[in-house]
Backbone as a ProteinNet text record, in pm:
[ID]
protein_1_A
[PRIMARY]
XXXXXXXXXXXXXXXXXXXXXXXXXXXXXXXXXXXXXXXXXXXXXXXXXXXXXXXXXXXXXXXXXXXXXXXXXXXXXXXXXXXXXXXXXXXXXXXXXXXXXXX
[TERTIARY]
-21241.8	-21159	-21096.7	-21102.3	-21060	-20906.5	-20834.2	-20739.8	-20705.7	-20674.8	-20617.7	-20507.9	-20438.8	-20322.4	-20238.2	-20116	-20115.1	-19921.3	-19941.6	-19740	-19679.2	-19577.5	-19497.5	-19402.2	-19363.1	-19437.5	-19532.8	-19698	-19783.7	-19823.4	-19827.7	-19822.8	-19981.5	-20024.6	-20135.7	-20196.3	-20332	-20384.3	-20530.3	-20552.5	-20632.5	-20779	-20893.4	-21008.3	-21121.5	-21238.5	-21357.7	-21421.4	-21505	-21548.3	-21604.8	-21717.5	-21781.7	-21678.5	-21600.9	-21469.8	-21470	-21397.9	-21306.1	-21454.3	-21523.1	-21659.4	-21665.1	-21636.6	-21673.8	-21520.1	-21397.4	-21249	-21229.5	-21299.7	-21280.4	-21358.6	-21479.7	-21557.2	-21486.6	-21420.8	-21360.5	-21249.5	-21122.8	-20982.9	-20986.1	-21090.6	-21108.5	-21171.4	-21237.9	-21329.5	-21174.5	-21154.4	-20970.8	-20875.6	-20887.8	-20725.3	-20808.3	-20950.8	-21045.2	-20977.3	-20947.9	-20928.3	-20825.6	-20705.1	-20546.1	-20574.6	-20593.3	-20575.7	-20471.4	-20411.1	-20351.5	-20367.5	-20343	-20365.9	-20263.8	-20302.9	-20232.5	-20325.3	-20287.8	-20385.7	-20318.3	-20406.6	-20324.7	-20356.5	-20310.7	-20337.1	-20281.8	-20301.2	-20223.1	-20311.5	-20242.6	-20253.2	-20314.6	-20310.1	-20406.4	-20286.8	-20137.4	-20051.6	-20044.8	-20011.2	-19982.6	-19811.1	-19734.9	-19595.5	-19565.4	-19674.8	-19542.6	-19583.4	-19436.5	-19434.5	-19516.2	-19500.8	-19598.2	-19551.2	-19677.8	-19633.2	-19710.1	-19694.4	-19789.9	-19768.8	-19841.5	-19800	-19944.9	-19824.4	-19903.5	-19849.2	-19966.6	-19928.3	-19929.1	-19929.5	-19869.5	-19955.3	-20067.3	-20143.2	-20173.4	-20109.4	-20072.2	-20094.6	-20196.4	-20251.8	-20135.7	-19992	-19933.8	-19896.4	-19942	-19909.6	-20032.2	-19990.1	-20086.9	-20182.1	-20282.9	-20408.2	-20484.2	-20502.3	-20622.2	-20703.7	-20804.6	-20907.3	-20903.5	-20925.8	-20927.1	-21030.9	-21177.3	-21323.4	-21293.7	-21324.6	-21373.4	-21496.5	-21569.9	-21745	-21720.4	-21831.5	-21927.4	-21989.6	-22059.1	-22185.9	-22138.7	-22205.3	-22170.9	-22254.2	-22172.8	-22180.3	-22321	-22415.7	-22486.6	-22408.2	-22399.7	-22345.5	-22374	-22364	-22356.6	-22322.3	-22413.2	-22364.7	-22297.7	-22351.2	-22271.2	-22155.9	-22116.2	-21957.9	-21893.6	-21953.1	-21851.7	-21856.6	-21930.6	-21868.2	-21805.3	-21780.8	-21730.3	-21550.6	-21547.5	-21407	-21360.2	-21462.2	-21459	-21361.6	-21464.6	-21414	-21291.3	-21238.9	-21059	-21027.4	-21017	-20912.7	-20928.7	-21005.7	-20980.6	-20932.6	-20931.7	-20837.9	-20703.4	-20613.4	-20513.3	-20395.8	-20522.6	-20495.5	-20467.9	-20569.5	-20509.4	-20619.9	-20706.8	-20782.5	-20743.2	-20839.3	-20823.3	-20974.4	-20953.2	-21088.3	-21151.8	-21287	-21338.5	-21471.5	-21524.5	-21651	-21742.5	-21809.3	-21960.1	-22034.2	-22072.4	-22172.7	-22345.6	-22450.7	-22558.7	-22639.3	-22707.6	-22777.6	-22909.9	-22954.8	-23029.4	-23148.6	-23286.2	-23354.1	-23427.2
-3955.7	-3860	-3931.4	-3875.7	-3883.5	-3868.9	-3894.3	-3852.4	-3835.9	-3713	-3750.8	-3740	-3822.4	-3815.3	-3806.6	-3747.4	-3685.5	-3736.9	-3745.8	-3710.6	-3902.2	-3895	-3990.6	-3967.8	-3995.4	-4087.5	-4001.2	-4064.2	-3962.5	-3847.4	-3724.8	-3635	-3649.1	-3659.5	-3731.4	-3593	-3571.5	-3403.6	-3494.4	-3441.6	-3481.1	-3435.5	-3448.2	-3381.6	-3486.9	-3412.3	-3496.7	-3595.6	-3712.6	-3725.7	-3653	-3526.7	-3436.8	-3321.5	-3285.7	-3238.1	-3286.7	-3407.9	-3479.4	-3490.3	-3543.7	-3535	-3379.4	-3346.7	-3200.7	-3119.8	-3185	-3173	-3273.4	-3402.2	-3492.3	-3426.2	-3356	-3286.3	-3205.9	-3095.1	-3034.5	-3030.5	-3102.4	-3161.6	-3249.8	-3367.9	-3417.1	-3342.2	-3237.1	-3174.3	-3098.9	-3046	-2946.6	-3064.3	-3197.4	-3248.6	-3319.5	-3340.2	-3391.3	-3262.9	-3201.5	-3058.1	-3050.8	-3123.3	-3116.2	-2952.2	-2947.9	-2778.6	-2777.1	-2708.4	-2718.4	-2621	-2645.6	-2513.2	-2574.9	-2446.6	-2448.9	-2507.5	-2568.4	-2613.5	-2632.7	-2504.4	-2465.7	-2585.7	-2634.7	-2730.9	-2713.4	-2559.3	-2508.1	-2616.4	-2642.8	-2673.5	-2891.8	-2933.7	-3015.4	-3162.1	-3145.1	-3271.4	-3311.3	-3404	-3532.4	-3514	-3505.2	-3426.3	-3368.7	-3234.2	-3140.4	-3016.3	-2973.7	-2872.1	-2741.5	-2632.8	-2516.1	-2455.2	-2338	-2246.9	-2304.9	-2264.8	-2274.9	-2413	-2477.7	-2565.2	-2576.5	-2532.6	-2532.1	-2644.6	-2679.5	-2783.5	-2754.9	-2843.2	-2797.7	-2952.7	-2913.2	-3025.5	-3010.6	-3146.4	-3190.9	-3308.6	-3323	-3439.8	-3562.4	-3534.3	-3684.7	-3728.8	-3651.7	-3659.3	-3736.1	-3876.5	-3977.7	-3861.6	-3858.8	-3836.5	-3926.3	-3946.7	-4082.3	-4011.4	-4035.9	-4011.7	-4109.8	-4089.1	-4186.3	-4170.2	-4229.9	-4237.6	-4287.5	-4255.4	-4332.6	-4452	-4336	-4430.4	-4459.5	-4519.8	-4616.9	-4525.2	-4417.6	-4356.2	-4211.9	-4197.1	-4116.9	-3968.5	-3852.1	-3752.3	-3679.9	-3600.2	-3546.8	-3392.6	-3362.4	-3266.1	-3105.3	-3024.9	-2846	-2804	-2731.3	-2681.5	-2548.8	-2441.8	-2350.4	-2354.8	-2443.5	-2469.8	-2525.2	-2609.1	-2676.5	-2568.1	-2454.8	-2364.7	-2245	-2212.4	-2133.5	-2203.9	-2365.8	-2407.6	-2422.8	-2449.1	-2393	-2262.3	-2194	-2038	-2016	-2053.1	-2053.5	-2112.1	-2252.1	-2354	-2248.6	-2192.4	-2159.6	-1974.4	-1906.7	-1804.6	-1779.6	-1685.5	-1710.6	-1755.8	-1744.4	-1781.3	-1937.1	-2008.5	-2125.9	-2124.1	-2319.1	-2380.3	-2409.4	-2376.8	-2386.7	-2421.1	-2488.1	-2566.6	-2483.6	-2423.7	-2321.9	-2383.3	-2295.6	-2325.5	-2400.6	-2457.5	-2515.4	-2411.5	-2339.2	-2215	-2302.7	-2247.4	-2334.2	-2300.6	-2451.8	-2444.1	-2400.6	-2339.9	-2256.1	-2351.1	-2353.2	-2409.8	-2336.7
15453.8	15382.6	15263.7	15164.3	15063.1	15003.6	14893.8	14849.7	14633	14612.3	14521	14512.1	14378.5	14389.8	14270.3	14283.9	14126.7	14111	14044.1	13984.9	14066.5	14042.9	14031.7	14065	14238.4	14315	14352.5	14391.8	14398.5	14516	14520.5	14625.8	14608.2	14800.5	14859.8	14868.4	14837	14861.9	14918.1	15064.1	15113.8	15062.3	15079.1	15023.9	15051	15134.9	15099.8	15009.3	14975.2	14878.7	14783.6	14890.6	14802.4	14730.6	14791.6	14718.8	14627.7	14598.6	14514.2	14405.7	14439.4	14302.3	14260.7	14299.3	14208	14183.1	14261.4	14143.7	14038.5	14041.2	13930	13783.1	13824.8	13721.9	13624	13727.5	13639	13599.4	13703.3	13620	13475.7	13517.9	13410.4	13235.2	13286.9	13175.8	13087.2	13193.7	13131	13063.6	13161.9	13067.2	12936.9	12921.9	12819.8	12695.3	12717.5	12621.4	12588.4	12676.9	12652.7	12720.9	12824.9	12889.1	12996	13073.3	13122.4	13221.4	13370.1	13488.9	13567.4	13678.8	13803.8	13886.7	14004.5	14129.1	14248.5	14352	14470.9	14552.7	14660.1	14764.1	14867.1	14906.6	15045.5	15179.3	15238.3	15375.7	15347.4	15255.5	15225	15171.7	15174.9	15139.8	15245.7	15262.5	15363.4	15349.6	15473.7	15522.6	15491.8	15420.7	15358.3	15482.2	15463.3	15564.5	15520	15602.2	15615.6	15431.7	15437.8	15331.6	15168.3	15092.5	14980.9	14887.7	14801.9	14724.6	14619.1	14500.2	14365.9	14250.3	14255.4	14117.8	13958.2	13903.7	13744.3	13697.2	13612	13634.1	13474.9	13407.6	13245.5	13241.6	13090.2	13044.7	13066.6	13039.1	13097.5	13217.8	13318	13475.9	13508	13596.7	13625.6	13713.4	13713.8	13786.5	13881.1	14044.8	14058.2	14161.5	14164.1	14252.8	14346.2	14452.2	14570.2	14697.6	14658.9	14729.5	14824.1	14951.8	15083	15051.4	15031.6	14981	14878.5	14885.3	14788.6	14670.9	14718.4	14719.2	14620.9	14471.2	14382.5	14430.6	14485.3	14538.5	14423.7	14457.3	14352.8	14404.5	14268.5	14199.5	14236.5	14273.8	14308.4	14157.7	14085.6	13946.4	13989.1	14081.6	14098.3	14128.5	14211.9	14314.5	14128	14048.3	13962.6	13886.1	13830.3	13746.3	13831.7	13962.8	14030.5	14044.1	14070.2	14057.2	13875.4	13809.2	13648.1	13615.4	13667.2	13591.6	13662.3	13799	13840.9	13777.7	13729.6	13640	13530	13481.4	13363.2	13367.8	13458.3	13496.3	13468.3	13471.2	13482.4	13587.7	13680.5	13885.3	13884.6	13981.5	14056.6	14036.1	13978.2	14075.7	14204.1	14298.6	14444.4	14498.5	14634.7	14641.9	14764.9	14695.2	14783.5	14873.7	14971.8	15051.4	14917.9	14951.2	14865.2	14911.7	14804	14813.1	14828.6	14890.4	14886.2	14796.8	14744.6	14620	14634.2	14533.6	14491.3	14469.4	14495.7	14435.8	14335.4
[MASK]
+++++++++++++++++++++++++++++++++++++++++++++++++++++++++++++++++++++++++++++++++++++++++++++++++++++++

């Protein structure tokens, strides 16, 4: 299991590797832009109690990715433009099922 971690001091949001390779895709692609979103992480901090938690996620807020593995995840294009088109909504990126790829 994975972690990223955001803000100062950093709040721990648990997440797969394959997760986290395909939220590094597109957080990074948005703050590459100076863009700015929301990003839900219900059920997914490390001690925080019950109930919702949304972030506020800006090019000067430290960002880190944090791999278990070794091993560079290959990529789902649908899942990264399906968590795409939320960051770029007026909603929440939020981290959904991996839809299966299409050959």
């Amino acid at each position: 299991m994975g972690k990223l971690l955001y803000g100062l001091p950093p709040v721990e949001i648990n997440a797969t590797d394959r997760e986290l390779a395909h939220l590094r895709v597109v957080m990074i692609t948005k703050l590459r832009r100076g863009e700015m979103f929301a990003f839900a992480v219900d059920g997914r901090v490390e001690n925080a109690g019950p109930g919702r938690r949304i972030l506020w996620v800006h090019p000067s807020i430290p960002l880190q990715f944090q791999f278990d593995g070794t091993v560079e995840e290959k990529l789902n294009r649908e899942w990264l433009e399906e968590l795409m088109s939320a960051a770029n909504s007026g909603g929440n990126l939020r981290l959904t099922t991996e839809p299966a790829e299409h050959a």
